[in-house]
Backbone as CSV, one residue per row, in Angstrom:
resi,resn,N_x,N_y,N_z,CA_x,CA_y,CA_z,C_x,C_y,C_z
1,UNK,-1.417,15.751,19.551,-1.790,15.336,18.198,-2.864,14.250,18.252
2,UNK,-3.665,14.371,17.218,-4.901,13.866,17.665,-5.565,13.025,16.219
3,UNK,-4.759,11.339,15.944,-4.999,10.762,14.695,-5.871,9.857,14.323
4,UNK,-6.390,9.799,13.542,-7.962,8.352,13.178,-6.959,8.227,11.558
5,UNK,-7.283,6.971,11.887,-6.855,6.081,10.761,-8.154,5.633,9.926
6,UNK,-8.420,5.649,9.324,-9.430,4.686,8.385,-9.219,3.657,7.882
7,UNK,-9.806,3.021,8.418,-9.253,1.261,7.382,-8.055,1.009,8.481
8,UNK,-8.462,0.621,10.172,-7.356,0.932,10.967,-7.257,-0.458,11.146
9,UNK,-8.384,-1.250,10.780,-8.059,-2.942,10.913,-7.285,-3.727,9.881
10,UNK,-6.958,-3.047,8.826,-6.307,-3.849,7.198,-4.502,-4.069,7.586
11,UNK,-3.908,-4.375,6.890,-2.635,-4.720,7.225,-1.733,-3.345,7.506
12,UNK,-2.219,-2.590,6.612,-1.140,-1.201,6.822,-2.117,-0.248,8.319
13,UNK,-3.557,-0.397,7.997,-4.514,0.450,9.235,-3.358,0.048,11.062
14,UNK,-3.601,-1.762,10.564,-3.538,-1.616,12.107,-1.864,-1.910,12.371
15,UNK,-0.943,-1.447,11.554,0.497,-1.443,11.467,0.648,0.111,12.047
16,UNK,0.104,1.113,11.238,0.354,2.043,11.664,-0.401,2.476,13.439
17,UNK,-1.897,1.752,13.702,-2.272,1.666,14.623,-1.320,1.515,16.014
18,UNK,-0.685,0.837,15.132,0.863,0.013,16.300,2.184,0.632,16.848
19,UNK,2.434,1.369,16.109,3.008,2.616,15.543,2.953,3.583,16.430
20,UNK,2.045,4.175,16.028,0.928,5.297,16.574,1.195,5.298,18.418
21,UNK,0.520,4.032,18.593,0.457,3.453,20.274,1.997,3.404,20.596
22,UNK,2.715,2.738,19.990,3.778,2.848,20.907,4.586,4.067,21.291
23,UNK,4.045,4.802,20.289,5.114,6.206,20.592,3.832,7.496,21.120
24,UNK,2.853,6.846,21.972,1.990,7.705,22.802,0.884,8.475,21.948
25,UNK,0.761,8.695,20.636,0.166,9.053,19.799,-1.006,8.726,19.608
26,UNK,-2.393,9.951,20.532,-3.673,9.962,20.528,-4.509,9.138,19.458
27,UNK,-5.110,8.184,19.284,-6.058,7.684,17.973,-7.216,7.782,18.199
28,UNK,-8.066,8.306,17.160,-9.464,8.523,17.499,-10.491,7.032,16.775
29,UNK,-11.245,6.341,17.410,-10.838,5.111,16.930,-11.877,5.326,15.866
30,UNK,-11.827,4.611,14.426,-12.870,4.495,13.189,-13.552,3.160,12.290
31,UNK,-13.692,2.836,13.388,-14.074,1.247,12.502,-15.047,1.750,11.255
32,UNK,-14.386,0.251,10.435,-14.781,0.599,9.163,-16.797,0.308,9.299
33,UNK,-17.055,-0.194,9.922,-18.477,-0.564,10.324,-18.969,0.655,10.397
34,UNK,-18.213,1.937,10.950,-18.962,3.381,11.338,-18.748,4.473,10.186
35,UNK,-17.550,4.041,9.387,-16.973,5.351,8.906,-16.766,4.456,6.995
36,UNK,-17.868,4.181,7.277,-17.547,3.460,5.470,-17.802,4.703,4.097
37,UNK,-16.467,4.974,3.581,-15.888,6.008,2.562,-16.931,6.284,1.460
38,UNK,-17.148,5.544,1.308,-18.340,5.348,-0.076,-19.442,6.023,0.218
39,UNK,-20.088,6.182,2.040,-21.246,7.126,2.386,-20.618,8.408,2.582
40,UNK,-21.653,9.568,2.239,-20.837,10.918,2.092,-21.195,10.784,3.609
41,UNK,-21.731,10.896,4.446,-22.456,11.027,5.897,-21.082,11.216,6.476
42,UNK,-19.805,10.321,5.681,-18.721,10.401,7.086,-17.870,11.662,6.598
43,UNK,-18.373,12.462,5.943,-17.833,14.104,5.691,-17.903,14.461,7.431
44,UNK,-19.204,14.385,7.590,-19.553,14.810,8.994,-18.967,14.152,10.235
45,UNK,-19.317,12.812,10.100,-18.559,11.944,11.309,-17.029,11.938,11.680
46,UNK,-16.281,12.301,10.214,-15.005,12.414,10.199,-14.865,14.344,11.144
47,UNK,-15.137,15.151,10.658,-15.129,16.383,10.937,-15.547,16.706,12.704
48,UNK,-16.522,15.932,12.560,-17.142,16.484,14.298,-16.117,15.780,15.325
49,UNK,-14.828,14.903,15.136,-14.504,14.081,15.857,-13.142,15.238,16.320
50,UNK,-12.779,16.414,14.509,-11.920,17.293,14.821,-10.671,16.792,15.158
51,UNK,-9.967,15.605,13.994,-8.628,15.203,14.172,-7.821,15.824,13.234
52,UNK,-6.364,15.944,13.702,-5.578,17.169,13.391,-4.982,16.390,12.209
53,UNK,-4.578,15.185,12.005,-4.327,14.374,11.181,-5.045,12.762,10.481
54,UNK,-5.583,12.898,9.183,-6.098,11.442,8.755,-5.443,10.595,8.300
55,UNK,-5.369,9.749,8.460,-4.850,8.584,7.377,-5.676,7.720,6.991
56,UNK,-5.574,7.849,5.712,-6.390,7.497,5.022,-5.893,5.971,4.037
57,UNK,-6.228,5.062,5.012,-5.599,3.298,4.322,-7.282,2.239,4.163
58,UNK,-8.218,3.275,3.979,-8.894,2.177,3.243,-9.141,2.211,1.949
59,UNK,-9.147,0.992,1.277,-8.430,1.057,-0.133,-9.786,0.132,-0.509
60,UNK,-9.477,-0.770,-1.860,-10.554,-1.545,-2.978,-8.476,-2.022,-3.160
61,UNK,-7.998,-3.241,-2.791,-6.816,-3.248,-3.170,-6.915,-4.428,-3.638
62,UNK,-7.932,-5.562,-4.004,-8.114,-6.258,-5.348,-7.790,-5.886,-6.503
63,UNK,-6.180,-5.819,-7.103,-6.507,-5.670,-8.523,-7.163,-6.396,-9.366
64,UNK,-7.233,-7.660,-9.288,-8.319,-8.528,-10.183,-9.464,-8.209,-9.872
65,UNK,-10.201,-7.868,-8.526,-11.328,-7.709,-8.580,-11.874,-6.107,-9.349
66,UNK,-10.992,-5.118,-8.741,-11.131,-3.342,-9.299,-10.949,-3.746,-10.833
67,UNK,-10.733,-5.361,-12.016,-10.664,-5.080,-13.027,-12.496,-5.667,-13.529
68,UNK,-12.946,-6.194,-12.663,-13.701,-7.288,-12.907,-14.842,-5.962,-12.202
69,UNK,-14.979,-5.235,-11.419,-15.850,-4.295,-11.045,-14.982,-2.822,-10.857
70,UNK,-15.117,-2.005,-11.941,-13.998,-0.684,-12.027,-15.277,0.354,-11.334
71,UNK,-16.263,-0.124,-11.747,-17.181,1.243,-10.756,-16.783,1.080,-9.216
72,UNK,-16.888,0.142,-8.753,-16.797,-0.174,-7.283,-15.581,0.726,-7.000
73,UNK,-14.333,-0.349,-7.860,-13.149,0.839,-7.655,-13.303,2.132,-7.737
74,UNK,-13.968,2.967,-8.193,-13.556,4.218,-8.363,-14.594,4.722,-7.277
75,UNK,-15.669,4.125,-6.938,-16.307,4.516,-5.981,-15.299,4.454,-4.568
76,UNK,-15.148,3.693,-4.573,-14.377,3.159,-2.840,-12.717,4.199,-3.107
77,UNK,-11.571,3.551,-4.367,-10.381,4.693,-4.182,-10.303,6.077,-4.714
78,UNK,-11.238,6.157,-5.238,-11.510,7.948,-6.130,-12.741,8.344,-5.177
79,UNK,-13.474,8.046,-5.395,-14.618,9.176,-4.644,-15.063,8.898,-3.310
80,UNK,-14.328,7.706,-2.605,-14.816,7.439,-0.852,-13.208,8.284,-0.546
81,UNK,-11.956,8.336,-1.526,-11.130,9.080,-0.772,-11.212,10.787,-1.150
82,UNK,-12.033,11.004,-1.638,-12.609,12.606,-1.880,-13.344,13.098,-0.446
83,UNK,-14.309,11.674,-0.689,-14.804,12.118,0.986,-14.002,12.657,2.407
84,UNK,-13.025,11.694,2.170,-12.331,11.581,2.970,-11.771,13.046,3.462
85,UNK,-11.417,13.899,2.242,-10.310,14.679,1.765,-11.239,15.923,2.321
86,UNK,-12.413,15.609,1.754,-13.676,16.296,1.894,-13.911,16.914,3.474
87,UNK,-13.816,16.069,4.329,-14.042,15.882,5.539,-12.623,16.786,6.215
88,UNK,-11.716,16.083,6.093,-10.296,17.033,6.556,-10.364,18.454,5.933
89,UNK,-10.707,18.929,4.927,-10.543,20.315,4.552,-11.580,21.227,5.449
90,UNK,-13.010,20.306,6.149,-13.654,20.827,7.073,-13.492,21.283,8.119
91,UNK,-12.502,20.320,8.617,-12.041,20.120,9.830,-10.689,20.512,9.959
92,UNK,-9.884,21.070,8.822,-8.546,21.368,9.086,-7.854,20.725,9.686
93,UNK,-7.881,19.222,8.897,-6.688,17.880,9.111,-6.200,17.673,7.943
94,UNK,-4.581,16.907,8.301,-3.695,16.772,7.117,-4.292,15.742,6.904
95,UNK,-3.486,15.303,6.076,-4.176,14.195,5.197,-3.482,13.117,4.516
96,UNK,-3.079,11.633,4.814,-2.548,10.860,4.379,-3.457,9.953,3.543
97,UNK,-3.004,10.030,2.196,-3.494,9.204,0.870,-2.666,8.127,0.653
98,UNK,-3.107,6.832,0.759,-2.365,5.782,0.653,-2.510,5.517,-0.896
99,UNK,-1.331,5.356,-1.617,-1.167,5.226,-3.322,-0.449,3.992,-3.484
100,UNK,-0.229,3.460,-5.115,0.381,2.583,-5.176,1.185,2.941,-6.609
101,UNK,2.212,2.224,-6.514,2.985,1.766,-7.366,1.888,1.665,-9.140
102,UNK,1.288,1.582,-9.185,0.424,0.774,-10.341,-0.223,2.239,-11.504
103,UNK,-0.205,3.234,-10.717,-0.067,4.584,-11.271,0.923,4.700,-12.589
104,UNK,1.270,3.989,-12.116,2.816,4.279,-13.426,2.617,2.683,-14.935
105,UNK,2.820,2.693,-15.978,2.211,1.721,-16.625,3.460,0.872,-16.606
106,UNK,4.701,0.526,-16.449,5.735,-0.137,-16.175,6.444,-0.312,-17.546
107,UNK,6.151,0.741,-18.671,6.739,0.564,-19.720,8.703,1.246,-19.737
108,UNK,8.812,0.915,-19.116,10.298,1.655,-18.498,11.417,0.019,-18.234
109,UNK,12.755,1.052,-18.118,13.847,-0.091,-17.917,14.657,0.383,-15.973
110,UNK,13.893,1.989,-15.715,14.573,1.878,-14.570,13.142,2.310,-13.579
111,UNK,13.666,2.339,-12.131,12.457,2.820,-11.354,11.862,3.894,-11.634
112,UNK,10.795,4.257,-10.790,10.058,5.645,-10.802,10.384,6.327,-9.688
113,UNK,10.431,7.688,-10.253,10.721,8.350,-9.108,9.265,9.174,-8.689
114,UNK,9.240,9.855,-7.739,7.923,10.712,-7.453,7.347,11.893,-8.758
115,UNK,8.925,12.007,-9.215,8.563,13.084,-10.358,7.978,12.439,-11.872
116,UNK,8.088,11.102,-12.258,8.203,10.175,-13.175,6.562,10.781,-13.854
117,UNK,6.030,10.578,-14.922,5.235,10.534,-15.180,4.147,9.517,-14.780
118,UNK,2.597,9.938,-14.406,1.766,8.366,-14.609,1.052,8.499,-15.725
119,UNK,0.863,6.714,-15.761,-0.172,6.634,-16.812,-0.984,4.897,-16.637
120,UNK,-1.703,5.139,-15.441,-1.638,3.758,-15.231,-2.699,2.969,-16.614
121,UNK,-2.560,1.838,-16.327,-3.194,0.788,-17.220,-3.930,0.179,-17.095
122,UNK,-4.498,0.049,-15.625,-5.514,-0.947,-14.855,-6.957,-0.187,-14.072
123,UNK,-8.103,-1.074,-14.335,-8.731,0.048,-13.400,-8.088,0.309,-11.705
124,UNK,-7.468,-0.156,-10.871,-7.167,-0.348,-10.200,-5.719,1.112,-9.959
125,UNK,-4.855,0.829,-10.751,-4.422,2.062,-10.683,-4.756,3.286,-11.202
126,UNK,-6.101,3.491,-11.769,-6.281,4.710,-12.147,-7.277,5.167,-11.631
127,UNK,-7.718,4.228,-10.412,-8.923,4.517,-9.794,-7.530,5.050,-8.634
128,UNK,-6.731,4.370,-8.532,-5.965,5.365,-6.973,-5.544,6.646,-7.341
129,UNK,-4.608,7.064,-8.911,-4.858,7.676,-9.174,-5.580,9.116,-9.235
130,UNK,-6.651,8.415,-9.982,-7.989,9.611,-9.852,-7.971,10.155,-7.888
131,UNK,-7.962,8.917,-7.209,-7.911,9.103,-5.508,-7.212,10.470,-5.198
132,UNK,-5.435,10.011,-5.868,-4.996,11.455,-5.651,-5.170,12.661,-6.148
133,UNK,-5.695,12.670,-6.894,-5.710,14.258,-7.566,-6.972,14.531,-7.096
134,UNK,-8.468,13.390,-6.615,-9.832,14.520,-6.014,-9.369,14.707,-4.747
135,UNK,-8.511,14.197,-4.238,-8.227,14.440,-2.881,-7.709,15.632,-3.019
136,UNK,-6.657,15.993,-3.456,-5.663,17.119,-3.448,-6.552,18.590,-4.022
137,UNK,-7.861,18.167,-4.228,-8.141,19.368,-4.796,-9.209,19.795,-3.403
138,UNK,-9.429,18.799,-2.801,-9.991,19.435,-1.277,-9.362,19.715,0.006
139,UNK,-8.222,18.690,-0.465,-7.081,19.354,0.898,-5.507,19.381,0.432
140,UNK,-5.323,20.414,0.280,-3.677,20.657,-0.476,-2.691,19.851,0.832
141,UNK,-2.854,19.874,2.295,-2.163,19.995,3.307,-2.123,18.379,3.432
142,UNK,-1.867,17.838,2.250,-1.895,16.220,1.745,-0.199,15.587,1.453
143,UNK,-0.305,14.678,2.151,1.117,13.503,1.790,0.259,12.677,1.006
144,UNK,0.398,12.461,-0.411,0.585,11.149,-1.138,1.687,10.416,-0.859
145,UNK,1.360,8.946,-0.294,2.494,8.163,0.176,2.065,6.521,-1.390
146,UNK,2.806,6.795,-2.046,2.824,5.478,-2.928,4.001,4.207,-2.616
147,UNK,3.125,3.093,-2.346,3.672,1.781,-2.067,3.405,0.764,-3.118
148,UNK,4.080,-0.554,-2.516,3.973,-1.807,-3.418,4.120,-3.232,-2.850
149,UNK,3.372,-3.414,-3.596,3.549,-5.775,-3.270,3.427,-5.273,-1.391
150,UNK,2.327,-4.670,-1.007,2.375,-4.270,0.823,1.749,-6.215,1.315
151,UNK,2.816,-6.349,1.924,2.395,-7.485,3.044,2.392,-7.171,4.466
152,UNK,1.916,-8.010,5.402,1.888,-7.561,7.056,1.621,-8.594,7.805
153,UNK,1.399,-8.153,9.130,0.852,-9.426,10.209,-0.778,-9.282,9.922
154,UNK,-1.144,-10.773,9.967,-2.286,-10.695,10.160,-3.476,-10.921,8.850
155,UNK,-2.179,-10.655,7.239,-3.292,-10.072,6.165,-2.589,-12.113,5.637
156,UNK,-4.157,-12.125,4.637,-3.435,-12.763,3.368,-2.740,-12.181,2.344
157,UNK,-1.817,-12.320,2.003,-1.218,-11.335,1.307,0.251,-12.431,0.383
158,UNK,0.676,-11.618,-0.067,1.737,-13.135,-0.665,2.529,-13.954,-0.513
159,UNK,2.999,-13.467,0.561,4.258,-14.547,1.560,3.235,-16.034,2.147
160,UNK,2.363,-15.230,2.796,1.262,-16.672,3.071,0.818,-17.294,1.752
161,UNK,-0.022,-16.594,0.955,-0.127,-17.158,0.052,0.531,-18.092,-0.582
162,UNK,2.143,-17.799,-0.668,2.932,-18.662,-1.253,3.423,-20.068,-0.170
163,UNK,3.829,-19.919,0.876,3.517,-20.783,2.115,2.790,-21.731,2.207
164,UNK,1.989,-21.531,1.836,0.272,-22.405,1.792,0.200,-22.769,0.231
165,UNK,0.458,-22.956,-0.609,0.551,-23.334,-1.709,1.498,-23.798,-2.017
166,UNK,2.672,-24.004,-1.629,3.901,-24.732,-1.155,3.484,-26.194,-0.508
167,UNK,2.930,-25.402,0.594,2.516,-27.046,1.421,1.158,-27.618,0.944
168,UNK,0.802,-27.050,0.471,-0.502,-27.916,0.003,-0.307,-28.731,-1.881
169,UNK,0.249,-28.165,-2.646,0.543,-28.399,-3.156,2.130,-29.421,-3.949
170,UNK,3.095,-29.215,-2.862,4.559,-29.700,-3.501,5.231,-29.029,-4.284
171,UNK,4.610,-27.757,-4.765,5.315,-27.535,-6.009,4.672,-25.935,-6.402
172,UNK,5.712,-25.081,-7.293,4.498,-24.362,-7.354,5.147,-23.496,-8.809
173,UNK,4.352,-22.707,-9.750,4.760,-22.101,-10.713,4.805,-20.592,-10.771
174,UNK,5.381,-19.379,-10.370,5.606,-18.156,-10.391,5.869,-16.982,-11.265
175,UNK,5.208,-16.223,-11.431,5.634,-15.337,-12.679,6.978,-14.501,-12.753
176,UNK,8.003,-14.714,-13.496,9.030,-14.079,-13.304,9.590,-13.056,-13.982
177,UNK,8.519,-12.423,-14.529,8.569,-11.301,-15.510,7.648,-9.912,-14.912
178,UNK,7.424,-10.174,-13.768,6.238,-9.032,-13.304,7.219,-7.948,-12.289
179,UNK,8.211,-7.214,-12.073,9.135,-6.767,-11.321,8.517,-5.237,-10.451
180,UNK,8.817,-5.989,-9.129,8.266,-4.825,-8.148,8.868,-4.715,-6.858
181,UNK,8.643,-4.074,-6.090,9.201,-3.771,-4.591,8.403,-4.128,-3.372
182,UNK,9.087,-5.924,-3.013,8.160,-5.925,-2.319,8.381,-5.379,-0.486
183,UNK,6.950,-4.844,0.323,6.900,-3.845,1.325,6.422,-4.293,2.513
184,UNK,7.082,-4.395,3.402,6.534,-4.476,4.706,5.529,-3.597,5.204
185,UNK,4.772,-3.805,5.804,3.378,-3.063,6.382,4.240,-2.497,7.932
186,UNK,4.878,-2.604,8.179,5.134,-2.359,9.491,6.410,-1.598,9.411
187,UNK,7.100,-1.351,8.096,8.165,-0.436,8.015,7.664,0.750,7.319
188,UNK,6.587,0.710,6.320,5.684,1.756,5.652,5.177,2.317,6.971
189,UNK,4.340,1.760,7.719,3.886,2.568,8.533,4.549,3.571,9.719
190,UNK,5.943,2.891,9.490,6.979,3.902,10.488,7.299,4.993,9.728
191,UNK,7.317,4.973,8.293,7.845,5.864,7.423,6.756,6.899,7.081
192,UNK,5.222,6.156,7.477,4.115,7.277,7.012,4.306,8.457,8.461
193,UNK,4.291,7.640,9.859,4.439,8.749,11.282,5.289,9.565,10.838
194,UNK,6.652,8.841,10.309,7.417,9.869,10.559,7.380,11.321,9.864
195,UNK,6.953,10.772,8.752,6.639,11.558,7.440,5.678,12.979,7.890
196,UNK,4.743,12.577,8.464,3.699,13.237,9.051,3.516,14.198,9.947
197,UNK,4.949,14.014,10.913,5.109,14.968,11.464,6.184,16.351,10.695
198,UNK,6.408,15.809,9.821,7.511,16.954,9.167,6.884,18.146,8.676
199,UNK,5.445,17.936,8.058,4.564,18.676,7.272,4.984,19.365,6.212
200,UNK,6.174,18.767,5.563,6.839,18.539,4.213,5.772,17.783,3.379
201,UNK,4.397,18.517,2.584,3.014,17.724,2.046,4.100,17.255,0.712
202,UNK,3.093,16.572,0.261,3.601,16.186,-1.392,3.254,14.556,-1.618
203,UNK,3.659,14.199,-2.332,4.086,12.844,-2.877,5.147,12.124,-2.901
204,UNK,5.240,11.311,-1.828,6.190,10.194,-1.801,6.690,9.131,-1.800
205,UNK,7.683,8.065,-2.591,7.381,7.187,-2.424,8.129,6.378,-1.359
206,UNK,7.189,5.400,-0.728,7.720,4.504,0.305,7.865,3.118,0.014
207,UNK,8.827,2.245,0.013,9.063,1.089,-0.263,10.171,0.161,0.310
208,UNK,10.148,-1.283,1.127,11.590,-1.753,1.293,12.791,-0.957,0.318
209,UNK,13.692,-0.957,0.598,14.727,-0.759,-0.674,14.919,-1.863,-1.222
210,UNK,15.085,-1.644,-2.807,15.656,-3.014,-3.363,14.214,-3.201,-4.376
211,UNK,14.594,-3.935,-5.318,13.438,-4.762,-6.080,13.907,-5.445,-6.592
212,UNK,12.673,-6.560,-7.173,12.791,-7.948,-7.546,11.690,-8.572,-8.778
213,UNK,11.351,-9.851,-8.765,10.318,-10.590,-9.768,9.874,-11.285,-8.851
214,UNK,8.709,-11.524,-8.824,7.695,-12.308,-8.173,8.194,-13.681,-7.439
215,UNK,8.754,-14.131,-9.336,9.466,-15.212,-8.602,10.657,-15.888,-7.185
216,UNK,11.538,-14.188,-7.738,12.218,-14.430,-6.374,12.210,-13.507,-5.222
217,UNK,11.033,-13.664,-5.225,10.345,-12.969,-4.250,10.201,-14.147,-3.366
218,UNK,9.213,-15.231,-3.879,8.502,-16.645,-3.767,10.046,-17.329,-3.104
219,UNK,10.529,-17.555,-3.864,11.953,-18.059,-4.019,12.634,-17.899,-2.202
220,UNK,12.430,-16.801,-2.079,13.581,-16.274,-0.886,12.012,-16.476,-0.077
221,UNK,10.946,-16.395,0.250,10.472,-17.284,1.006,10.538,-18.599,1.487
222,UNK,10.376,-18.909,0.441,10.806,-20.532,0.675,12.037,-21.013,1.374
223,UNK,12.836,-20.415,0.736,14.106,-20.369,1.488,14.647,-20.178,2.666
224,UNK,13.872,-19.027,2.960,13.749,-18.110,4.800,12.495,-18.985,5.213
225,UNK,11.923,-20.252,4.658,11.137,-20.357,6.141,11.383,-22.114,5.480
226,UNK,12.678,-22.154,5.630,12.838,-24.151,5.522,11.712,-24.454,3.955
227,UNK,11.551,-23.881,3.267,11.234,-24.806,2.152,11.921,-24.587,0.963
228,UNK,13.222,-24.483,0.961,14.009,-24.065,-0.341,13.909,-25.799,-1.624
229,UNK,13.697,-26.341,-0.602,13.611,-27.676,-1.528,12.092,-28.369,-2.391
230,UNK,11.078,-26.893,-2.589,10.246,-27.310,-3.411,10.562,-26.912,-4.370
231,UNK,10.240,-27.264,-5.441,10.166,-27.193,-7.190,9.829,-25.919,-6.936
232,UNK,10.489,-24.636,-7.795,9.728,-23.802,-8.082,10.252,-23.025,-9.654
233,UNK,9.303,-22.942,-10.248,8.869,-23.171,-11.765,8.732,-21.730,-12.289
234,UNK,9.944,-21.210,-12.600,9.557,-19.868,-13.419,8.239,-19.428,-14.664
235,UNK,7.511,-18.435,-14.732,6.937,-18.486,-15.978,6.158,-16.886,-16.675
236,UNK,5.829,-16.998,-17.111,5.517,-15.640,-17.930,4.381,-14.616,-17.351
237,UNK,4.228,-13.910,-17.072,2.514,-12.843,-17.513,1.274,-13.722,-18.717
238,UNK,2.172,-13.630,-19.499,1.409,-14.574,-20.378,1.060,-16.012,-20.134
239,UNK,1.191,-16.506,-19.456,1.005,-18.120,-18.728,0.416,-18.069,-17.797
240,UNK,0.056,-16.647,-17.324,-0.909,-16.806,-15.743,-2.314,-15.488,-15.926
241,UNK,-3.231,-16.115,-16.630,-4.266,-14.885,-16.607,-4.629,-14.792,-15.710
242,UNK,-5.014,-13.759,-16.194,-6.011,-12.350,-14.804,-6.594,-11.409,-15.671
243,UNK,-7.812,-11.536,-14.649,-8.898,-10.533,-14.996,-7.984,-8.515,-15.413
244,UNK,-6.980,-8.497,-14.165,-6.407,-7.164,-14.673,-4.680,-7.702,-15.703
245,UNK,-4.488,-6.529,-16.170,-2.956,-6.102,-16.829,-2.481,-5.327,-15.895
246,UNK,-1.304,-5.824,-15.693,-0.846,-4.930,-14.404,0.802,-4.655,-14.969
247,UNK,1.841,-3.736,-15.043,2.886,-3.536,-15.205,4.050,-4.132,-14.544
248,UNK,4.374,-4.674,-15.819,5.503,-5.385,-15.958,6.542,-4.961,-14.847
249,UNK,7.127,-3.428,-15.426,8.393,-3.227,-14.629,8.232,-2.004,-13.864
250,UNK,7.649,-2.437,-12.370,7.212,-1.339,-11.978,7.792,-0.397,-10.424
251,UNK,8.782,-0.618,-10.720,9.582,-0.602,-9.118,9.226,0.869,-8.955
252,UNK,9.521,1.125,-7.615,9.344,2.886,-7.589,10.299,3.397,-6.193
253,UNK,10.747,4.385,-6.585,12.446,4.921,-5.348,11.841,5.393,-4.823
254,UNK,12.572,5.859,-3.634,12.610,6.629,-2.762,13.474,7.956,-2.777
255,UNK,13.196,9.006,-3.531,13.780,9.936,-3.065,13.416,11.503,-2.419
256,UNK,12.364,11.612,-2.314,11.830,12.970,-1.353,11.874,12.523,-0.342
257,UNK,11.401,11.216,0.184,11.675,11.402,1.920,12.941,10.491,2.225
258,UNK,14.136,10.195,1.513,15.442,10.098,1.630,16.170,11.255,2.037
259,UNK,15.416,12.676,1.007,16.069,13.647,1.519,15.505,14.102,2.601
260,UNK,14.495,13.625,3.258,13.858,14.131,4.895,14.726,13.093,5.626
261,UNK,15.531,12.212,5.194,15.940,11.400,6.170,15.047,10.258,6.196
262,UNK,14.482,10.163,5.760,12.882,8.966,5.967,13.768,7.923,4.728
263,UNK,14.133,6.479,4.793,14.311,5.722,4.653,13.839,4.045,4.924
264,UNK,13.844,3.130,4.240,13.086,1.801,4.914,14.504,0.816,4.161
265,UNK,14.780,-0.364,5.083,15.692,-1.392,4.844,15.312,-1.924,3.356
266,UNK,16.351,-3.013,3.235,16.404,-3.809,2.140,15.301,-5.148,2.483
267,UNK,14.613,-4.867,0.909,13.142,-5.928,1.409,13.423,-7.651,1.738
268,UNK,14.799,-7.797,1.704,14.665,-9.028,2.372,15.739,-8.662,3.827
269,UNK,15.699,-7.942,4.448,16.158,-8.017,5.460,14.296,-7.445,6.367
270,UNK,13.340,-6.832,5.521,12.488,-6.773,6.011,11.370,-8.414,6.423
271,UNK,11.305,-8.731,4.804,11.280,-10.490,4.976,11.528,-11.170,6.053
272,UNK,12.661,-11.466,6.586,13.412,-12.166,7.429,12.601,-11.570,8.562
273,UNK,12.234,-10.416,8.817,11.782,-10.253,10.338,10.237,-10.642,10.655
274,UNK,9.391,-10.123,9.377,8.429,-10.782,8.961,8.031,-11.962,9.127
275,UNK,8.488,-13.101,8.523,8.922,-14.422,8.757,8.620,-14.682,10.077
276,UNK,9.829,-14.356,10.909,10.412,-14.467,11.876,8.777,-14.113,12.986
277,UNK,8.117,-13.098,12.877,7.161,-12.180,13.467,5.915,-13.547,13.431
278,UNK,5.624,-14.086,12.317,4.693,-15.202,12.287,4.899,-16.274,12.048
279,UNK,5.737,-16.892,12.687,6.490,-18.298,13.013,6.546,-18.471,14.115
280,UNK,6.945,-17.461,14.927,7.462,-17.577,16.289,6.479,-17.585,17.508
């Protein structure tokens, strides 16, 4: 088996990179410097290399910024992952579409399932969106894998974020009305291999188990890494602008690759190892 990742340096690229290597699994290597989505040129570069499987994790995953520039977005997650899609239907490779949670507008009281309706609200999710459906119309032999709140080694992402604004600050204020699932980069990416070899295509979603609010999200950081004793200050959507609107209540299950057996822990037992991974 013979895999190139795209976007193999970002938090989920070089998780699954990790992945990949330990369990002997050929990578064809793609720096984003050679293989940038947005030029059609890598129809070709992707194709002549003749990998049996893509994954496809380079994203525009600024939602404030994909609200503040929506062409960019749709250039980079709708039409650089067409390319993409473009390229594998040449070459007769499957095809992993990295999705998110944000597809769905969060007007709901329980999770989403894969079957749930979308309707996202942001340019950001409707530029991933749009991602999946031009993809799927050039290569059917496609896993849509949809995630959320993805953190990892290596990224800024929100656990640091909150860490570092903790200590620099004393104190800090959190939105506790924004509800999502937050995801390890390094348990998604065990769940995309595994996924991949089943060739069960479709749409699935991958996520820690479990969901939460931002806040105690923040909260159980602090807590798991010795700072349970800063101030921390519940507060609204409405008390913290941003360039995007992003959904309120947006958790999303796991159940198509539950029934493959494909499962991921509870997101604070993922936390804790996390933690643990960049401390130590």
């Amino acid at each position: 088996m013979r895999v190139m990742i795209i976007g193999q340096d970002g938090q989920l690229g070089s998780s699954v990179h990790d992945v990949l290597t330990r369990q002997g699994i050929m990578i064809i290597p793609a720096p984003l410097a050679e293989y940038d989505i947005t030029d059609h040129t890598i129809v070709q570069k992707i194709s002549l290399q003749s990998p049996d499987i893509v994954i496809n994790c380079a994203a525009m995953t600024d939602v404030d910024g994909c609200a503040e520039d929506p062409d960019m977005a749709f250039r980079v997650n709708a039409f650089g992952a067409q390319n993409v899609a473009h390229a594998c239907m040449r070459c007769n490779a499957d095809l992993v579409y990295i999705s998110s949670n944000e597809v769905f507008d969060g007007q709901t009281d329980t999770p989403y399932t894969e079957q749930s309706d979308t309707n996202p609200i942001n340019p950001y999710g409707s530029s991933k969106l749009s991602g999946e459906k031009m993809s799927a119309r050039y290569q059917p032999k496609m896993y849509v894998v949809r995630t959320a709140w993805l953190y990892g080694l290596g990224g800024n992402n929100f656990p640091t974020k909150i860490m570092g604004a903790a200590d620099k600050y004393g104190k800090l204020r959190v939105v506790a009305d924004e509800i999502g699932n937050p995801t390890y980069a390094l348990d998604l990416a065990e769940a995309i291999v595994t996924l991949m070899k089943t060739r069960e295509y479709g749409t699935y979603h991958f996520v820690n188990e479990g969901h939460c609010s931002r806040y105690d999200f923040a909260a159980e950081i602090l807590r798991l890494t010795g700072r349970g004793h800063i101030p921390l200050e519940p507060i609204t959507l409405a008390d913290y602008p941003r360039a995007s609107t992003v959904p309120t209540f947006s958790p999303i299950v796991n159940t198509k690759g539950a029934d493959l057996g494909i499962t991921l822990r509870p997101w604070q037992d993922a936390l804790t190892e996390y933690l643990q991974n960049i401390t130590n």
